[in-house]
Residue, then its C-alpha position, 0 to 999 in steps of 0.5 A: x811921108x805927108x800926112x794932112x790933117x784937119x785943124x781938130x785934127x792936129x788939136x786933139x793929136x797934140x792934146x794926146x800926146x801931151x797927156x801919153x808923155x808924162x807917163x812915159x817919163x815916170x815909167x822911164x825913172x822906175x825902169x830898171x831893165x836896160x832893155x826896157x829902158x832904151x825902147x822907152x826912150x826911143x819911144x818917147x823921143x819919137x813921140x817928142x819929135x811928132x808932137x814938135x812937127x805939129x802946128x800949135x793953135x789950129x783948131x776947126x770951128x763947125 
């Protein structure tokens, strides 16, 4: 799958995630449910893995 986006874009995608990971590190370390804490990893890892794909240093100008 090809997603293209715009330098700002890509800039404010990276700058979400860098804020959504933290939480989902905490809310790893206080699960206790097993359940819960496998579909957190893997949602982490997968935003982990989005977040590595993306250039770093793009950003648009108007």
């Amino acid at each position: 799958m090809d997603l293209n986006l715009t330098g700002t874009e890509v800039h404010e995608l990276r700058e979400a995630l860098e804020s959504l990971l933290p939480g989902f590190e905490k809310e790893i370390a206080s699960t206790k449910d097993p359940e819960r804490l496998k579909e957190l990893q893997r949602r982490r890892d997968a935003l982990r893995s989005i977040e590595e794909k993306l250039p770093v240093g793009l950003i648009e100008t108007s």
